[in-house]
Backbone as JSON, one array per atom type, in Angstrom:
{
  "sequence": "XXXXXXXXXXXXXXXXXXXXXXXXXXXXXXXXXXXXXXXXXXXXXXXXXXXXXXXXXXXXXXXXXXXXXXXXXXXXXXXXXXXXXXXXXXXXXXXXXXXXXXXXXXXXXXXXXXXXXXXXXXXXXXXXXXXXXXXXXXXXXXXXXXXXXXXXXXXXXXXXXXXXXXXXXXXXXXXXXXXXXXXXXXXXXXXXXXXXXXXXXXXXXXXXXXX",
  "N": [[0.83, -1.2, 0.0], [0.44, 2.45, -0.65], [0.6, 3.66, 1.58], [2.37, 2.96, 2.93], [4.75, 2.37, 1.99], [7.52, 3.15, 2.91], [7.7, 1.44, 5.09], [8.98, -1.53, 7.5], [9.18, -4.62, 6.34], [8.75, -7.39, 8.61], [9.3, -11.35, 9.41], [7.23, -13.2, 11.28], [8.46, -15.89, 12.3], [11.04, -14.51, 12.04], [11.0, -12.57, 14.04], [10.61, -14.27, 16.47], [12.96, -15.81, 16.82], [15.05, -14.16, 17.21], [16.28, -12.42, 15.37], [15.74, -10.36, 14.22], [15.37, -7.36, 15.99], [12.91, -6.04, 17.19], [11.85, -2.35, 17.83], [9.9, -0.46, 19.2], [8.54, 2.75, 18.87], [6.89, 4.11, 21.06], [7.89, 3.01, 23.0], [10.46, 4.35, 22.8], [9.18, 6.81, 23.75], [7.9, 8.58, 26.36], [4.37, 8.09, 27.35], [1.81, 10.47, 27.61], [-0.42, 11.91, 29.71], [-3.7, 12.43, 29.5], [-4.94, 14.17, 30.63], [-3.88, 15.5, 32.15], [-0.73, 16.7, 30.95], [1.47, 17.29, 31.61], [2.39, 15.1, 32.83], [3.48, 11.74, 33.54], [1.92, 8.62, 32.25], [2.13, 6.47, 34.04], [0.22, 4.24, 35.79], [-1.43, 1.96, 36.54], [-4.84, 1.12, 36.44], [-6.32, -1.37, 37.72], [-9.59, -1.86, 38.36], [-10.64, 0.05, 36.45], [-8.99, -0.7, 33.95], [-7.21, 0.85, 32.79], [-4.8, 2.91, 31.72], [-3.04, 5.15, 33.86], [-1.86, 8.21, 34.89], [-0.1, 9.61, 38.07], [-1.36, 11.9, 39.04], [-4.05, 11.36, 38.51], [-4.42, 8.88, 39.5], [-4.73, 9.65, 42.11], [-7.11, 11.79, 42.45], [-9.02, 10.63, 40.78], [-9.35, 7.67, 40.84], [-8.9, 7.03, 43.27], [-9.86, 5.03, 45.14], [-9.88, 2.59, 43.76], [-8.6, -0.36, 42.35], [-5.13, -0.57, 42.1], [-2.09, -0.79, 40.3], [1.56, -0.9, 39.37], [2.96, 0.07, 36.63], [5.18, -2.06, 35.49], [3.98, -4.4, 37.03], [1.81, -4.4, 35.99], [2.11, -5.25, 33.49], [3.82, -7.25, 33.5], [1.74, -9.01, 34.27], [-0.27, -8.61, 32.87], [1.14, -10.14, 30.39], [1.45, -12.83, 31.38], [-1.53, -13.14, 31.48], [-2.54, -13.15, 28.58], [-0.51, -15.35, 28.21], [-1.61, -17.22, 29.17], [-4.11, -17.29, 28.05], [-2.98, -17.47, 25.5], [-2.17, -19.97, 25.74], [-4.64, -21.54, 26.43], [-6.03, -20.92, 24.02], [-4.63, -22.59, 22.42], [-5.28, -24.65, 23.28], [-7.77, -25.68, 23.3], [-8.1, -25.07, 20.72], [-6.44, -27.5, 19.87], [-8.77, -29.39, 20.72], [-11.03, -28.44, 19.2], [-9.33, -29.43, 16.54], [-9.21, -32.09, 17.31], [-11.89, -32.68, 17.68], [-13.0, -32.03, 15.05], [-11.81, -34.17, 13.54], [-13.11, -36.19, 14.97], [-15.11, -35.9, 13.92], [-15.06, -35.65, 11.15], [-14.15, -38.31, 10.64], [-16.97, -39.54, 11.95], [-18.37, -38.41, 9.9], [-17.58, -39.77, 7.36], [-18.1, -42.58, 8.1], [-20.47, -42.15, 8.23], [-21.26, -41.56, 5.95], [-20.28, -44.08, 4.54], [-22.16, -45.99, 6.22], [-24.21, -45.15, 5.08], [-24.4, -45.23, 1.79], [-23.96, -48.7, 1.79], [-26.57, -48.84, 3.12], [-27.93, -47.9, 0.72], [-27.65, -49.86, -0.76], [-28.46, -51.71, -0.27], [-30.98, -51.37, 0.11], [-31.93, -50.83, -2.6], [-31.13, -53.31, -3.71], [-32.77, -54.41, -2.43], [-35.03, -53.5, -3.58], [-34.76, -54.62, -6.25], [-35.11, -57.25, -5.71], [-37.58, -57.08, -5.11], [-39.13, -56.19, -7.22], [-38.1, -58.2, -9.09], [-39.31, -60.47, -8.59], [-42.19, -59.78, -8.06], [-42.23, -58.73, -10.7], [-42.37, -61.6, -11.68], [-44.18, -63.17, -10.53], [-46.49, -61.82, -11.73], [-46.13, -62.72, -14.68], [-46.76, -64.98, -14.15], [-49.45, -65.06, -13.5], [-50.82, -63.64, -15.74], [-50.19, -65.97, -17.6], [-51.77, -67.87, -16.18], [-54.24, -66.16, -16.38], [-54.38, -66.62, -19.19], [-54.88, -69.14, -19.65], [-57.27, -69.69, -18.56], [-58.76, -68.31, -19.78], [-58.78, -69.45, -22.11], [-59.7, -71.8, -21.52], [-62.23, -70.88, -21.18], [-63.43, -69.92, -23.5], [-62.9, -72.65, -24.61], [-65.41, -73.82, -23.0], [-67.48, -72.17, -23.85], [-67.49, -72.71, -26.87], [-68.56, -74.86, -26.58], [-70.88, -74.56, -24.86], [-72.01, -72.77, -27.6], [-72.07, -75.02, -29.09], [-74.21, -76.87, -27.77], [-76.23, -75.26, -27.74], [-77.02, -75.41, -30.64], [-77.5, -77.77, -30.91], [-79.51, -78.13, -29.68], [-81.36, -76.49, -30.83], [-81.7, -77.65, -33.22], [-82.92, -80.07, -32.09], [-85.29, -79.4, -30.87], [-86.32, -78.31, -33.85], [-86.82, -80.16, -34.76], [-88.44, -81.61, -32.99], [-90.4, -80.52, -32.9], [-91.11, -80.4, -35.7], [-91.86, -83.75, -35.68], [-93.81, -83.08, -34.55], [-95.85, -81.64, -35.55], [-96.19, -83.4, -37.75], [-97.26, -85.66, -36.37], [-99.7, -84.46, -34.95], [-100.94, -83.57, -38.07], [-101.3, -86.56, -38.78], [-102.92, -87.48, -36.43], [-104.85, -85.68, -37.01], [-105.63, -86.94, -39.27], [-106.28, -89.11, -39.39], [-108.6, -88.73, -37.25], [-110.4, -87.58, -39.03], [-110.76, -89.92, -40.76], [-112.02, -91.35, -39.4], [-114.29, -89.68, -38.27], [-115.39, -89.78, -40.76], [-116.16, -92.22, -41.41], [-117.85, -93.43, -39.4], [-119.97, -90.99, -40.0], [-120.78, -92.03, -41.93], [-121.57, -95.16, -41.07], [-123.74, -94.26, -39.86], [-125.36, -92.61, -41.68], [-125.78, -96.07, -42.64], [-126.51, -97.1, -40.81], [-129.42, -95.84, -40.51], [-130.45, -95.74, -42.88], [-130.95, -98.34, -42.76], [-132.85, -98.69, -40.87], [-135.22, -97.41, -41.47], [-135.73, -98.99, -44.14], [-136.87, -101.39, -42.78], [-138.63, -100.38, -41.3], [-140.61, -99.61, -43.37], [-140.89, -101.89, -44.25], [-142.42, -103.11, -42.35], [-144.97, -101.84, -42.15], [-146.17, -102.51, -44.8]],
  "CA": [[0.0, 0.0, 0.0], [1.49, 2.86, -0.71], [0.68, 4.76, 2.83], [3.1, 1.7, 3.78], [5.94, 2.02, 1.0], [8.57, 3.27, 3.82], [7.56, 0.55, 6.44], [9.79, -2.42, 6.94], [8.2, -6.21, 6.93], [9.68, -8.76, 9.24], [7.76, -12.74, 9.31], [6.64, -13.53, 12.9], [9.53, -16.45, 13.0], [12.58, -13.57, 12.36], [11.26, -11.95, 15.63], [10.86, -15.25, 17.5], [14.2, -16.06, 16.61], [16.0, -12.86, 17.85], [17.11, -12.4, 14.09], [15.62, -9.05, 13.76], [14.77, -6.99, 17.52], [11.53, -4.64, 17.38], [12.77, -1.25, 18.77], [8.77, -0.02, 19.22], [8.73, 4.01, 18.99], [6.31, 4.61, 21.91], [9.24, 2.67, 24.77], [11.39, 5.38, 23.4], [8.65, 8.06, 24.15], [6.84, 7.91, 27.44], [2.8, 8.61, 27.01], [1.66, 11.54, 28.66], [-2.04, 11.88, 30.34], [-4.27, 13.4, 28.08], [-5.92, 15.46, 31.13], [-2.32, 16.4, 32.67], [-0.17, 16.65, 29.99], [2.76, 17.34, 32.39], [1.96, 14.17, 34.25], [3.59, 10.4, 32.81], [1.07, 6.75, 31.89], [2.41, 5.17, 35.25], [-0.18, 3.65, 36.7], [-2.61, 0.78, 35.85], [-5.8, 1.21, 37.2], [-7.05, -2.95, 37.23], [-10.9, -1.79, 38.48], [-10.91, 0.49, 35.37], [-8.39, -1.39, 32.97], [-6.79, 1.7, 31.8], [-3.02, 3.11, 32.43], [-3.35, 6.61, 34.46], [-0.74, 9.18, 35.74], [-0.39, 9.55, 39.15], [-2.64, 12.47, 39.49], [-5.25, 10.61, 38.02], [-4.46, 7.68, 40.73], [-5.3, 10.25, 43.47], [-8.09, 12.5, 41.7], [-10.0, 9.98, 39.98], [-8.8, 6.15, 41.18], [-8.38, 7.04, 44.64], [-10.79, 3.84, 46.05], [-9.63, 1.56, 42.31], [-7.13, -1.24, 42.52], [-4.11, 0.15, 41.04], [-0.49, -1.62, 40.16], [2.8, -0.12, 38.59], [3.09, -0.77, 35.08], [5.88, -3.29, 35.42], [3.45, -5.54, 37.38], [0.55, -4.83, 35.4], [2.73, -5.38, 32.27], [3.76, -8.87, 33.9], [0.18, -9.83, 34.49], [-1.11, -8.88, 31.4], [1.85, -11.02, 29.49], [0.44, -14.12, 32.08], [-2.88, -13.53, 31.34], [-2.04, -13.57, 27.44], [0.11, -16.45, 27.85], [-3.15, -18.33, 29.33], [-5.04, -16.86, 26.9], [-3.01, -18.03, 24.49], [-2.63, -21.9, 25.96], [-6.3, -21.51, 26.46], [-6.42, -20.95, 22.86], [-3.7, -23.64, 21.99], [-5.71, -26.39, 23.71], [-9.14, -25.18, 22.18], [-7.39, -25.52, 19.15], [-6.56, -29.07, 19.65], [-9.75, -30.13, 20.77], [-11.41, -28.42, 17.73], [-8.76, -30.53, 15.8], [-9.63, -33.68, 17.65], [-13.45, -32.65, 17.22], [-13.12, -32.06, 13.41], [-11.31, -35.28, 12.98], [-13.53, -36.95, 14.73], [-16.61, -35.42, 12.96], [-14.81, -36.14, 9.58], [-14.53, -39.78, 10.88], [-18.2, -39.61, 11.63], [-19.17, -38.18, 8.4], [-16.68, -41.1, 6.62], [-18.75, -43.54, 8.41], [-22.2, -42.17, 8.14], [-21.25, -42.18, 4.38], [-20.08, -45.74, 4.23], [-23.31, -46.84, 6.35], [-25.68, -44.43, 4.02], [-24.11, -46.4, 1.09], [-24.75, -50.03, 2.53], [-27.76, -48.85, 3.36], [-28.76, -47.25, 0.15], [-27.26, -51.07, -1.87], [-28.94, -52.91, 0.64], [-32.57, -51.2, -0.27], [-31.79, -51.04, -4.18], [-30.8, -54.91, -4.17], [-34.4, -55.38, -2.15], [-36.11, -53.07, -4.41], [-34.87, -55.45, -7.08], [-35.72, -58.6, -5.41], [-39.24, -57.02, -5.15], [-39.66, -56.06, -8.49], [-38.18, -59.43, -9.84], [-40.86, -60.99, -7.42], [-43.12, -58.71, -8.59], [-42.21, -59.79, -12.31], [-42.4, -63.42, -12.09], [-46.31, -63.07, -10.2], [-46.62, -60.91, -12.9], [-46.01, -63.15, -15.68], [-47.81, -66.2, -13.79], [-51.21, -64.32, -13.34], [-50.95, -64.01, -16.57], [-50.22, -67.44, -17.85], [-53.12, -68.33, -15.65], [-55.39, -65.41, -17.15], [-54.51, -67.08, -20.59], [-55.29, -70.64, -19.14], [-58.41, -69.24, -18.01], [-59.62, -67.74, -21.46], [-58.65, -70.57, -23.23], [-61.07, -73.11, -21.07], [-63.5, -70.14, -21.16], [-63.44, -70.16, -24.56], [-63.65, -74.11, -25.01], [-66.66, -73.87, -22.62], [-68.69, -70.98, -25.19], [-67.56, -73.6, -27.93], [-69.76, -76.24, -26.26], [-72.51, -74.1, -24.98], [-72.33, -72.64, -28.65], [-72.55, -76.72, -29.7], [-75.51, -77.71, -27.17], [-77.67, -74.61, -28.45], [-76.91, -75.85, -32.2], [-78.03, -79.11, -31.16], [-80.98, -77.92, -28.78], [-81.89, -75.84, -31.91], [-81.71, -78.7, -33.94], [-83.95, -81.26, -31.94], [-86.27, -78.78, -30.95], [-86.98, -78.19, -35.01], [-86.78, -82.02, -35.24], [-89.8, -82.27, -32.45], [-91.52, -79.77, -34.04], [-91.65, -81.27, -37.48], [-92.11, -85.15, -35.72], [-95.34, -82.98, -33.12], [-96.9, -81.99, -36.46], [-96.45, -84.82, -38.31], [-98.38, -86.32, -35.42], [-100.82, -83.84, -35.13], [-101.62, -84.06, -38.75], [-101.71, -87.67, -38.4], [-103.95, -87.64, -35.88], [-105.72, -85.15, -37.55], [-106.49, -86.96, -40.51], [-107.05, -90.47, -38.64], [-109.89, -88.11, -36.74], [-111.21, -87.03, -39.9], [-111.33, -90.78, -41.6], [-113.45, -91.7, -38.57], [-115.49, -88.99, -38.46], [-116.58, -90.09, -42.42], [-116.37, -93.91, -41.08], [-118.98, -92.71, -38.24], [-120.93, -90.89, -40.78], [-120.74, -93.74, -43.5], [-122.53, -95.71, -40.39], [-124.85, -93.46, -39.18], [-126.1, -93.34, -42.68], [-126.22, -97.0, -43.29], [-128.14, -97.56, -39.86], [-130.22, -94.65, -40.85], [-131.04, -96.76, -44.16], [-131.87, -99.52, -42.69], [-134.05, -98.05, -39.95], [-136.26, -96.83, -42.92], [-136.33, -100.09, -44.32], [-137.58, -101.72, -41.25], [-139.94, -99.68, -41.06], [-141.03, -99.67, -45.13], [-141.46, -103.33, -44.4], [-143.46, -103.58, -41.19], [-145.57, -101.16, -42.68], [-146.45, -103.65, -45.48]],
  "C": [[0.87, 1.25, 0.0], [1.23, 4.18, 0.65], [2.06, 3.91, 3.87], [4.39, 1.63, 2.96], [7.18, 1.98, 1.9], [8.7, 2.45, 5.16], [8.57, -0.6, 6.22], [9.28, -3.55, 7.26], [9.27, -7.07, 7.41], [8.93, -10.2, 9.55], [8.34, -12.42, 10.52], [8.21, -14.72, 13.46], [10.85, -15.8, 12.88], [12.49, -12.98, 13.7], [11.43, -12.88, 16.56], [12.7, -15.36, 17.58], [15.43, -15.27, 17.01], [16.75, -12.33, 16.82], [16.68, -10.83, 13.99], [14.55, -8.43, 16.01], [13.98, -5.33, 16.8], [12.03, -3.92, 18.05], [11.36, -0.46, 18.27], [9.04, 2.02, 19.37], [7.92, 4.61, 20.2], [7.25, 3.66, 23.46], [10.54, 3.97, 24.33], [10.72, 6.56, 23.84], [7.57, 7.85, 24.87], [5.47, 8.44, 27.43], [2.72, 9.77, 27.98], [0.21, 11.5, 28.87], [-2.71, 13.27, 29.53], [-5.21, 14.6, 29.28], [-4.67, 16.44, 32.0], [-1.38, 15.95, 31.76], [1.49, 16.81, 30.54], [2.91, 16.05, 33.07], [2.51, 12.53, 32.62], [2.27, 9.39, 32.32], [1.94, 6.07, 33.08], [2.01, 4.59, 36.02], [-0.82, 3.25, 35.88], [-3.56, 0.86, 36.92], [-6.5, -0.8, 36.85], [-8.66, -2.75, 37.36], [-11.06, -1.01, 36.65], [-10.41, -0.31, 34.07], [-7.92, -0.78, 31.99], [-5.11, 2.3, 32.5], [-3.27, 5.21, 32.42], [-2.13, 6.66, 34.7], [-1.61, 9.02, 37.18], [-1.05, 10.48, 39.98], [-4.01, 12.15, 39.84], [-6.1, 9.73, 39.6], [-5.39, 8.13, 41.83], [-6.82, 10.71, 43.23], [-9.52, 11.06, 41.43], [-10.36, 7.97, 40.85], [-8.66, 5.69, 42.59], [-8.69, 5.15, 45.48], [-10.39, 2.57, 44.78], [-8.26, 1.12, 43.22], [-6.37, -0.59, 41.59], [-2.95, -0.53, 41.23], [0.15, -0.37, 39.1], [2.32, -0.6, 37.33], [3.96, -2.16, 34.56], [4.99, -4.05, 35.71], [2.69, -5.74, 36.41], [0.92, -5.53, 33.94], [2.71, -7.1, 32.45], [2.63, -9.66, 34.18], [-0.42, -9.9, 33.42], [0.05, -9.85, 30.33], [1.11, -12.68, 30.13], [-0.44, -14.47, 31.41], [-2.89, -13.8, 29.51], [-1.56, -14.61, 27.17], [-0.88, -17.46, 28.35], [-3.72, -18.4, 28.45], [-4.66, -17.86, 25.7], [-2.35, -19.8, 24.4], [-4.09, -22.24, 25.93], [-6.54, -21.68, 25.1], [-6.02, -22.37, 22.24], [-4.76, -25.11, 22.02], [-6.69, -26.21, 23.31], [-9.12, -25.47, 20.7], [-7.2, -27.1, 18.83], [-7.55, -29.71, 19.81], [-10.97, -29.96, 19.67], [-10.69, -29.15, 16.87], [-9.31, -31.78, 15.85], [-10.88, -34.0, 17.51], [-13.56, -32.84, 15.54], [-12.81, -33.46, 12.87], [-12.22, -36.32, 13.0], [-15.15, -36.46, 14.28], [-16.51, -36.06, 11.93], [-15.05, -37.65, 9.74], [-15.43, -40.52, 10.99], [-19.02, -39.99, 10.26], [-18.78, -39.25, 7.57], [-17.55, -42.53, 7.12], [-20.14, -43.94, 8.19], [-22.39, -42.28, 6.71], [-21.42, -43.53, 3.84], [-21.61, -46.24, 5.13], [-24.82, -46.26, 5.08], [-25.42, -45.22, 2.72], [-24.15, -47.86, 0.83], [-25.86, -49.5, 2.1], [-28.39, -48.83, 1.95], [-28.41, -48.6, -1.13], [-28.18, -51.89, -1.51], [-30.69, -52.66, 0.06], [-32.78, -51.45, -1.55], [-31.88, -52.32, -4.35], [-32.53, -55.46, -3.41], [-34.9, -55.28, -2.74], [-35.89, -54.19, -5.5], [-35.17, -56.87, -6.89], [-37.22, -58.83, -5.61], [-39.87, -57.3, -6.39], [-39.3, -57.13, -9.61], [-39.26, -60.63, -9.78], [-41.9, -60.88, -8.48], [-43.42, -59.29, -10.02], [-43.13, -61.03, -12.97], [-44.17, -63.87, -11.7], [-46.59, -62.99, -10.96], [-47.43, -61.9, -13.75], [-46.66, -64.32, -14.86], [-49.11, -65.68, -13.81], [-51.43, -64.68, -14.86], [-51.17, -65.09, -17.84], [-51.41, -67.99, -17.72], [-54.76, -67.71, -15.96], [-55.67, -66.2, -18.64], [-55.39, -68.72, -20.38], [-57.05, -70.46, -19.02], [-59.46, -69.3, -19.31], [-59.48, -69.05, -22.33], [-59.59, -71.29, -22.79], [-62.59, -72.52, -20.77], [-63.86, -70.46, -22.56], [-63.87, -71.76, -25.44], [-65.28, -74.26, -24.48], [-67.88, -72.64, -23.46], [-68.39, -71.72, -26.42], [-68.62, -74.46, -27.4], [-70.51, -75.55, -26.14], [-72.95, -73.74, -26.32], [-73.13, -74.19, -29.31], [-74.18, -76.54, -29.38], [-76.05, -76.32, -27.7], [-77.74, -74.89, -29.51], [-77.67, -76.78, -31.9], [-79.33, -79.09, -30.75], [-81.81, -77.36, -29.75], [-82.21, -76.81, -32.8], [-82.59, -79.68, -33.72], [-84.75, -80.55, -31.59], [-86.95, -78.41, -32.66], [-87.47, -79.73, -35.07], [-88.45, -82.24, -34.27], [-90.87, -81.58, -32.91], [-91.78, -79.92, -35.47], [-92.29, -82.82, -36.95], [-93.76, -84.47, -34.71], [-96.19, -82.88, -34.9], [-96.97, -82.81, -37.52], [-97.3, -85.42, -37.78], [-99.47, -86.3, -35.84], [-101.53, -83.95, -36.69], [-101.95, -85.44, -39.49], [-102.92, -88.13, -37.79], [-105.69, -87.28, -36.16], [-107.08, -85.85, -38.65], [-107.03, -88.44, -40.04], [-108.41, -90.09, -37.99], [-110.75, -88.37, -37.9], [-111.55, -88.71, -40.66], [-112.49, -90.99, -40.63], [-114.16, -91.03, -38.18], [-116.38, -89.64, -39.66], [-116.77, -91.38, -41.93], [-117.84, -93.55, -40.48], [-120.09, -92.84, -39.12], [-121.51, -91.74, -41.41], [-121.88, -94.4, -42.36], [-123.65, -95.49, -39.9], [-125.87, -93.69, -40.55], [-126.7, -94.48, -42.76], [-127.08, -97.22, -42.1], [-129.37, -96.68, -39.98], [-131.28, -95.43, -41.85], [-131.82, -97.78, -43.41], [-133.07, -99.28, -41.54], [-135.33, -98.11, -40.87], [-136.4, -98.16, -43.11], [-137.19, -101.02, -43.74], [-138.83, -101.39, -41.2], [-141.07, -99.31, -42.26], [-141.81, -101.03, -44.62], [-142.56, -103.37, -43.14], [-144.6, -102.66, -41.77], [-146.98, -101.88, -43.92], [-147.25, -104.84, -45.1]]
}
């Protein structure tokens, strides 16, 4: 950036290392108190958590916990260096969490997989199942039609034939009937024929006794 062109960059492991020493511009120039301007930054107020002059201390802080700056300096490096084991080990147990999450997730994969072969290979057991019913119903639908079919051939038959001797009794009834008919009718004229001839001879009979 160029508000940064005259700055100088050092990585984090040249300072660990003691290869390059930070020479900060505010340890060579001591802060001054922004309400006494004559007055140093030598006190640490810990109730407030701010670094006062020693006016301040009296004035303002009087009843506040207050330390030098060396101490407070040494407490706050402490509490930093907790801070940042605090962090350290937070860190590893998010590691050891993630890992074993990932290990989770690697597992819940491999069982969701199973799982999802294991249902596919049923679904296809079903639907081979399924199939083979299938195609037997069928078989058995055809089986069906076919001995339906022979049975409307025969009933077709027996009404041919029922059709057939029913004309047959109805040609052999009036055959009968005009059989009978005409056997009536000779002996009706027979009858007559007799009636006549006893008729005749009545008359005669009676011609002669007469005589």
């Amino acid at each position: 950036m160029t508000a940064m062109k005259s700055h100088k960059i050092y990585t984090l492991a040249q300072l660990r290392s003691g290869e390059i020493v930070y020479k900060s511009k505010l340890r060579e120039e001591v802060p001054k108190c922004c309400k006494h301007p004559d007055q140093n930054l030598n006190v640490y107020c810990n109730s407030c958590e701010q670094v006062i002059c020693t006016t301040c201390s009296v004035l303002d802080h009087a009843k506040h916990s207050l330390t030098g700056l060396p101490e407070a300096v040494e407490k706050c490096k402490k509490k930093v260096a907790e801070m940042v084991q605090k962090s350290e080990s937070r860190r590893a147990e998010l590691s050891t969490t993630l890992e074993e999450t990932s290990e989770s997730l690697k597992e819940l994969d491999t069982m969701f997989a199973n799982t999802q072969k294991k249902i596919s290979k049923k679904a296809e057991q079903e639907i081979r199942k399924t199939d083979q019913e299938i195609r037997k119903t069928k078989q058995e639908i055809v089986k069906i039609q076919q001995a339906v079919a022979k049975i409307e051939q025969r009933i077709s038959k027996i009404h041919k034939e029922e059709q057939k001797l029913m004309k047959e009794m109805d040609r052999i009834y009036k055959d009968r009937v005009r059989t009978i008919e005409a056997t009536q009718a000779t002996n009706r004229k027979e009858v007559t024929q007799s009636e006549h001839k006893l008729e005749e001879s009545d008359e005669d009979d009676d011609n002669n006794e007469e005589e």
